[in-house]
VEXDREN-2710 file (C-alpha; in Angstrom, 1 decimal):
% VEXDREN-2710
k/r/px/py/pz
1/UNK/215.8/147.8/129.3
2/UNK/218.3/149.0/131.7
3/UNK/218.0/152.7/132.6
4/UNK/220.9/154.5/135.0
5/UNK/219.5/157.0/136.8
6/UNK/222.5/159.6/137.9
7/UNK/223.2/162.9/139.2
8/UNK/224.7/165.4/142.0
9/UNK/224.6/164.7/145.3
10/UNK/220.6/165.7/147.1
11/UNK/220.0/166.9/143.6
12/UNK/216.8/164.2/144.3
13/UNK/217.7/161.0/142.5
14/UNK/216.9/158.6/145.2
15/UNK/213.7/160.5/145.8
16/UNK/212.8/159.5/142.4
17/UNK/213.9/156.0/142.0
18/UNK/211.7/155.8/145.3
19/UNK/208.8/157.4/143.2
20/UNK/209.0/155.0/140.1
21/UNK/210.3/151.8/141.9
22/UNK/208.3/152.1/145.8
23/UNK/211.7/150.1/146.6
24/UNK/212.5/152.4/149.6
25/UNK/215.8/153.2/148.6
26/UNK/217.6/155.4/151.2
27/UNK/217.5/158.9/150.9
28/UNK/218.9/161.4/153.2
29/UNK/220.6/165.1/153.0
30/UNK/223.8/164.3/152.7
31/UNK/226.1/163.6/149.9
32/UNK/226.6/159.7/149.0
33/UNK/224.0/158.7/150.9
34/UNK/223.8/155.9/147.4
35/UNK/227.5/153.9/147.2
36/UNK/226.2/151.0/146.2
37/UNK/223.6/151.2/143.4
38/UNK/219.8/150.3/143.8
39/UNK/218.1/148.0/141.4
40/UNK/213.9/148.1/140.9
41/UNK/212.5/146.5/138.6
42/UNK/209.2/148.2/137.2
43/UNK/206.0/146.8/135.3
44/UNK/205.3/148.8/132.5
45/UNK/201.8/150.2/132.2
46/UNK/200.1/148.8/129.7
47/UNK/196.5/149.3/129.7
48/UNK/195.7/147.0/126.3
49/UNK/197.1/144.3/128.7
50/UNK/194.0/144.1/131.0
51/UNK/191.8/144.3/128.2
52/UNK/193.1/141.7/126.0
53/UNK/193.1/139.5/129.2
54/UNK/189.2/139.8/130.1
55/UNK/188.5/139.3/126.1
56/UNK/190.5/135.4/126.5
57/UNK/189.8/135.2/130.0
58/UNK/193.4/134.6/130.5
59/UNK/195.3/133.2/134.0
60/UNK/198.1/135.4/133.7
61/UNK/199.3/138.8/133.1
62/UNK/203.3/139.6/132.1
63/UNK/203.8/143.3/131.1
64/UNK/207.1/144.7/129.9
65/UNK/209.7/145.8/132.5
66/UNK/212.2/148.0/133.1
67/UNK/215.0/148.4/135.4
68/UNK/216.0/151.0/137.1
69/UNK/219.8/152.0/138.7
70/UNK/219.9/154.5/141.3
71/UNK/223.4/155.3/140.8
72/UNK/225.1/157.6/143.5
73/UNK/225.8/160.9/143.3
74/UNK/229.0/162.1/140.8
75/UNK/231.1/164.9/142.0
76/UNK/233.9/166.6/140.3
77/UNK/236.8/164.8/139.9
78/UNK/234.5/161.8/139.5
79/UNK/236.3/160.2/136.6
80/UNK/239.9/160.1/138.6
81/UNK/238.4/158.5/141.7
82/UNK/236.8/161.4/143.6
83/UNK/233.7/160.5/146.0
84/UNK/234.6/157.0/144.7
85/UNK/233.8/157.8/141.1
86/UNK/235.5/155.2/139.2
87/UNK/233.3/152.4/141.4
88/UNK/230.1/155.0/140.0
89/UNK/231.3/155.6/136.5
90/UNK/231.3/151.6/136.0
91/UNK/227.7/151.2/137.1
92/UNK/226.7/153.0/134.5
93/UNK/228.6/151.6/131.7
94/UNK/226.3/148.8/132.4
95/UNK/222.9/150.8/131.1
96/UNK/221.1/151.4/128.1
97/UNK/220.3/154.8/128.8
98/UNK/221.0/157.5/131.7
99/UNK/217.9/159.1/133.4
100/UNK/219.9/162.7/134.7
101/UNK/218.3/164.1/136.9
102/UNK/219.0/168.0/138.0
103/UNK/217.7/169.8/141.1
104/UNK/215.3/172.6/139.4
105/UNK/214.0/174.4/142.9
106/UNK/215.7/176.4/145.5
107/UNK/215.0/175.2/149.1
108/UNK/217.6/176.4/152.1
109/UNK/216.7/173.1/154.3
110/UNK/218.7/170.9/151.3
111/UNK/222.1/171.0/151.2
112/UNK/223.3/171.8/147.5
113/UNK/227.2/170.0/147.0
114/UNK/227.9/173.4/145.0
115/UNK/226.4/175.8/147.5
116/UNK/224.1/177.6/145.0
117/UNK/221.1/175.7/142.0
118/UNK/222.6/176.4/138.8
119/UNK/221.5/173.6/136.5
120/UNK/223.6/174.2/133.5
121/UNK/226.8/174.3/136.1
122/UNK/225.5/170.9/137.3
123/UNK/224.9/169.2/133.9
124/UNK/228.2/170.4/132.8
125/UNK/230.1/169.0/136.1
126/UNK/228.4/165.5/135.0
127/UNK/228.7/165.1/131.4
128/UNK/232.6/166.6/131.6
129/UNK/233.1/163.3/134.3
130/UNK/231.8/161.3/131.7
131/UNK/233.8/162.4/128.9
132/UNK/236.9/162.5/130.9
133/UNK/236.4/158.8/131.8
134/UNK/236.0/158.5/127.9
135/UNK/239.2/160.0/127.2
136/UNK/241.2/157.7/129.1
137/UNK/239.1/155.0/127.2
138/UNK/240.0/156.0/124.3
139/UNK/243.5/156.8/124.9
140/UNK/243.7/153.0/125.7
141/UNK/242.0/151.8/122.7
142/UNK/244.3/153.8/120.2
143/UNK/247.0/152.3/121.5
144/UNK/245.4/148.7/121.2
145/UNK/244.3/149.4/117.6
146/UNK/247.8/150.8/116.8
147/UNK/249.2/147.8/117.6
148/UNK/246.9/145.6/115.5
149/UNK/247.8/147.8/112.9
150/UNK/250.7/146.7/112.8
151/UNK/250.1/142.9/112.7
152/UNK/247.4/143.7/110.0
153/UNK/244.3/142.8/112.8
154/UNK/242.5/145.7/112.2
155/UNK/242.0/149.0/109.7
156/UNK/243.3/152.7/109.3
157/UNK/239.8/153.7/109.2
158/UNK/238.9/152.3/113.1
159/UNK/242.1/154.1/113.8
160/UNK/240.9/157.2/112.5
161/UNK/237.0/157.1/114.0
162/UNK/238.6/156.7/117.2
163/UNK/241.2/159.6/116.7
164/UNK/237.4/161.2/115.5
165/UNK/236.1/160.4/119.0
166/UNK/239.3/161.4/121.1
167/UNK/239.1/165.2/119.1
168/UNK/235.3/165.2/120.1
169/UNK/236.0/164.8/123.6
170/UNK/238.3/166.9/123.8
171/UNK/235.9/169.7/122.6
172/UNK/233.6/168.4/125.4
173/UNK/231.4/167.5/123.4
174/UNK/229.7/163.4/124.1
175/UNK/230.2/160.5/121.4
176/UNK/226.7/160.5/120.7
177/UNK/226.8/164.2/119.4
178/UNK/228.6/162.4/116.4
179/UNK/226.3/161.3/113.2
180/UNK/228.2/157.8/112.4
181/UNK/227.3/155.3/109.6
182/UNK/225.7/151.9/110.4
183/UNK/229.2/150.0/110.7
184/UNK/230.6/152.8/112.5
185/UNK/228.0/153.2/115.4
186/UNK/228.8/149.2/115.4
187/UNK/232.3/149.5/116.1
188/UNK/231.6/152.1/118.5
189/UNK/229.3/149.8/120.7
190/UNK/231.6/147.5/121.1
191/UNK/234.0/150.5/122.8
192/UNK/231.6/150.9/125.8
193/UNK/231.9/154.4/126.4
194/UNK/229.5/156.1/128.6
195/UNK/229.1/159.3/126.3
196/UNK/227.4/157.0/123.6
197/UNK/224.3/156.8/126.0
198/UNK/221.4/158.6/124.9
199/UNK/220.2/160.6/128.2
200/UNK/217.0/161.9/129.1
201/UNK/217.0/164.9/131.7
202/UNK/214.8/165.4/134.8
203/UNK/214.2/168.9/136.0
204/UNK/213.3/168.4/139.5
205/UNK/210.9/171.6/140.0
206/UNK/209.5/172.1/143.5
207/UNK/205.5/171.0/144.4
208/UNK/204.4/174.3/143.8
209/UNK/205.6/174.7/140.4
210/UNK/204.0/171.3/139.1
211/UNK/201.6/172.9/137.4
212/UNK/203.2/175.6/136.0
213/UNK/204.9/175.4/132.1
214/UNK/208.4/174.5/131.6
215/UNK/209.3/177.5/130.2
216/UNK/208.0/179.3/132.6
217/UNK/211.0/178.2/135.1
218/UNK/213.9/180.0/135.1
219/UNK/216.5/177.3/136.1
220/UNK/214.2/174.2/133.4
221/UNK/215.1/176.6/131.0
222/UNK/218.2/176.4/131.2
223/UNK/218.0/172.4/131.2
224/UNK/215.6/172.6/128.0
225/UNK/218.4/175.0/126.1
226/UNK/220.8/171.6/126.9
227/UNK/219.1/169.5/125.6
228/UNK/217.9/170.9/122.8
229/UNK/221.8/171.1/121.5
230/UNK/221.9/167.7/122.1
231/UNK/218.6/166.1/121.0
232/UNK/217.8/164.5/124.5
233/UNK/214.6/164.8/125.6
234/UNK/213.3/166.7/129.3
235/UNK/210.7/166.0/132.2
236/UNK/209.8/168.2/134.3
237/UNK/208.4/166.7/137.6
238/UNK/208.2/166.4/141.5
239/UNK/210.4/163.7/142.8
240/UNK/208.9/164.6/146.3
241/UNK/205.0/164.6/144.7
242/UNK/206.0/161.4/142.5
243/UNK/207.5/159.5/146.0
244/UNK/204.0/161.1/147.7
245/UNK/201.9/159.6/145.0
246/UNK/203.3/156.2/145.9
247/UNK/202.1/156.0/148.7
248/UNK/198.4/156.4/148.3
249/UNK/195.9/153.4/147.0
250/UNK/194.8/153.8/143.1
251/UNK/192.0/155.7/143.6
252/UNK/193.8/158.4/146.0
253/UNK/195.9/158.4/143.4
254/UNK/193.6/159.5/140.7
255/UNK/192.0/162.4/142.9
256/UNK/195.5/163.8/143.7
257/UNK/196.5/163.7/140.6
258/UNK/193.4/165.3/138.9
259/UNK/193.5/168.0/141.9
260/UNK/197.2/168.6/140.7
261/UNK/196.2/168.6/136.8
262/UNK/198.6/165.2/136.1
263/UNK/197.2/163.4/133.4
264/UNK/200.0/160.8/134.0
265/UNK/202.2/160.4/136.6
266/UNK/205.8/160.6/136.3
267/UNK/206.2/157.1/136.0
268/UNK/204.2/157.3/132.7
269/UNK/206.1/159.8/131.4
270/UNK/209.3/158.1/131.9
271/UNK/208.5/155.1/130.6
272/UNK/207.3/156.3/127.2
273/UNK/210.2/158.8/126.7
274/UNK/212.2/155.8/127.7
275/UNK/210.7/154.1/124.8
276/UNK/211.2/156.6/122.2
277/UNK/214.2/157.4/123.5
278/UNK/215.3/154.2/122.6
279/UNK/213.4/153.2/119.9
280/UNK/211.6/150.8/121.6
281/UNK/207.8/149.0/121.2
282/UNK/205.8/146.2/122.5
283/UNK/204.1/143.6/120.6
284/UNK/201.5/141.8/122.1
285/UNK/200.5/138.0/122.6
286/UNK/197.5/136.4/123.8
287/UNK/195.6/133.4/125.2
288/UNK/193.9/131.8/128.2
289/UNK/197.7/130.7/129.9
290/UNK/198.2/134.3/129.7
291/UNK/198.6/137.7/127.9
292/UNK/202.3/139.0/127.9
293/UNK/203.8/142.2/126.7
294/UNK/207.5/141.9/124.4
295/UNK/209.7/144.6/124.0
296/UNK/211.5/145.3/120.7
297/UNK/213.6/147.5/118.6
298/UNK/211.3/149.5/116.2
299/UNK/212.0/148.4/112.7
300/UNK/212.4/144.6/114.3
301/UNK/211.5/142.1/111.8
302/UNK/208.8/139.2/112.7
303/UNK/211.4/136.2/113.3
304/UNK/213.6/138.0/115.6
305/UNK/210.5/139.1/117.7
306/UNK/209.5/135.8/117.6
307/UNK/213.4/135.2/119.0
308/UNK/212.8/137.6/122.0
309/UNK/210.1/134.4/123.2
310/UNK/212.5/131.7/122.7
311/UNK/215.2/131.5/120.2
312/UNK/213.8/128.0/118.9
313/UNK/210.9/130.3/117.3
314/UNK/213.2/132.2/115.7
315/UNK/215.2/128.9/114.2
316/UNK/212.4/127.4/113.2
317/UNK/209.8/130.4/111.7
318/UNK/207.7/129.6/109.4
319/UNK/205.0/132.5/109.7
320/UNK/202.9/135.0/111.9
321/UNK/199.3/135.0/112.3
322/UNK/199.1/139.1/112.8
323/UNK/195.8/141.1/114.0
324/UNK/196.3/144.6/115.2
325/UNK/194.8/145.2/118.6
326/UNK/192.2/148.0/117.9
327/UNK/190.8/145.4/115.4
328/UNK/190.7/142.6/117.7
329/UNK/189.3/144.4/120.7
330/UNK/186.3/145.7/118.0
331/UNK/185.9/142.5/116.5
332/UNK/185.5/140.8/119.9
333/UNK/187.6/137.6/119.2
334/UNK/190.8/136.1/117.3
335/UNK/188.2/134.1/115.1
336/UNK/186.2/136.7/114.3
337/UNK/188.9/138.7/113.1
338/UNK/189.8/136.1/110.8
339/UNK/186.5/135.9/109.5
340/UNK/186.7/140.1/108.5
341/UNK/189.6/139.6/106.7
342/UNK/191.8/141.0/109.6
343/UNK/193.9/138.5/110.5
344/UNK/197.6/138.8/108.3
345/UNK/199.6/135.6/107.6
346/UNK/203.0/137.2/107.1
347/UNK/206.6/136.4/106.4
348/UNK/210.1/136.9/107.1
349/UNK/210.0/140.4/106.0
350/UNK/206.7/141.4/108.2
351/UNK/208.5/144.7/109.8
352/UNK/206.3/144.5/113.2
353/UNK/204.0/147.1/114.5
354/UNK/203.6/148.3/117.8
355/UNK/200.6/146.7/119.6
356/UNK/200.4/143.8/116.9
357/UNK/198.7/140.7/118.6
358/UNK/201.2/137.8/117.0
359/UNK/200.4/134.1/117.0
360/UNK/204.0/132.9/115.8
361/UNK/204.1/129.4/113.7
362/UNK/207.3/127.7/113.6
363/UNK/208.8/124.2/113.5
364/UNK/212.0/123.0/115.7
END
């Protein structure tokens, strides 16, 4: 999973990507500090991981990941080149989803590219970059498909959902605003357009709001009233207390947080939003080599789960041994489990659950 993290100039992206990824990335009060884009990769917590891995006494620990894109900061006029938008824009064709994050505090000493913290004015300058670069895509592709038309290499009704696409644009309105059937959304994949990407928004609030409500702050409300017109989800958090929290060993960490009434940090937060963002789960797998994490579509069927290990179990499955992990952690062992009558032998239509501890069977 490949998340884009984006928006304005000293609006406090870096800061955050610092937070979640301790990778250091530079950060400064000036626009475009970020041209090329940061990478981190990030263990996903997983607390069933450690326990599983005391119960088999196992070598090895591999959680999920993620990775995270600082990409630099978009400016108007983004989309024809400006602030060397077109070299941004493509970084984050490359993600699955774009982290937006939108400067939620007033402080004189940072330098806002607009002059003045208006959230909804900053949201707006982003998204209509991305839809502009979306309009010239599309433009392109309707002139493709007209021509395959004509050669008989493709069908009126493409033609017509991207004609669909171009008048949604238009309205400024994203791609993913659009309810699409099954084969469309396919199609539409295959298009690449940045406007498809489901987004998640992060009010950056100052520290001494962190413990106050959303609702509570003027300028988050106005990022909650966005989001709820387009089903995206919000955090409200700290960049500057996340990148602080960093910096401290676990157990400073779990005083500052309690004294600052975090049950999570932001971190956390991401990551499961993340997830449900994009309907994503782990299954689990176990033994004394090691206890690994596996991320997978929710609504992912046993073989290709077993495909995300190697594409040989896939091939070959024959079956899944399946206990579900609050079972197995009461029961004490695989074996035992078994012996309850809590261990399923399932087939190729087992839908998988998240947290399922999976022994996969399968011949090459």
């Amino acid at each position: 999973m490949k998340l884009g993290v984006v928006g304005l100039p000293n609006v406090g992206k870096s800061t955050l990507f610092n937070a979640i990824t301790q990778a250091g990335a530079e950060s400064a009060n000036y626009p475009f500090c970020t041209i090329e884009p940061n990478v981190g990769i990030v263990d996903v917590p997983d607390e069933r991981l450690n326990v599983l891995a005391k119960l088999y006494n196992s070598k090895k620990i591999t959680p999920a990941q993620i990775e995270f894109v600082d990409i630099a900061g978009l400016v108007k006029g983004a989309s024809k080149g400006e602030g060397l938008g077109n070299k941004f824009l493509s970084h984050i064709r490359e993600v699955d989803a774009i982290v937006h994050v939108v400067r939620c505090f007033e402080d004189e000493k940072i330098i806002h590219v607009e002059g003045s913290i208006n959230p909804s004015r900053d949201i707006q300058t982003i998204n209509l970059e991305l839809i502009l670069a979306d309009l010239e895509s599309i433009d392109k592709y309707i002139e493709k498909e007209n021509k395959l038309l004509k050669a008989g290499a493709t069908t009126k009704e493409n033609i017509a959902l991207l004609n669909l696409i171009k008048s949604t644009l238009e309205q400024e309105k994203p791609v993913r605003s659009l309810q699409l059937k099954d084969e469309e959304k396919n199609f539409v994949d295959k298009l690449f357009l940045l406007t498809t990407k489901p987004v998640i928004y992060v009010a950056n609030i100052s520290e001494d709001e962190i413990k106050e409500k959303m609702e509570d702050n003027k300028f988050v409300r106005q990022v909650l009233d966005i989001a709820q017109s387009e089903g995206a989800e919000v955090l409200a958090l700290s960049c500057k207390i996340e990148e602080e929290l960093t910096s401290l060993d676990s157990d400073e960490r779990e005083m500052f947080k309690q004294e600052l009434g975090l049950d999570k940090s932001g971190l956390e937060k991401l990551i499961v939003t993340s997830y449900k963002t994009l309907g994503l789960m782990s299954y689990l797998t176990a033994g004394e080599k090691e206890v690994r994490a596996w991320t997978i579509k929710i609504g992912t069927k046993a073989p290709q789960a077993a495909g995300k290990i190697h594409s040989d179990f896939e091939k070959g499955f024959i079956r899944a041994e399946i206990v579900k992990y609050d079972d197995l952690v009461a029961l004490g062992s695989f074996n035992m489990a078994k012996e309850k009558g809590k261990v399923l032998s399932v087939g190729k239509d087992y839908v998988m659950q998240n947290g399922d501890v999976v022994l996969f069977k399968f011949n090459v």
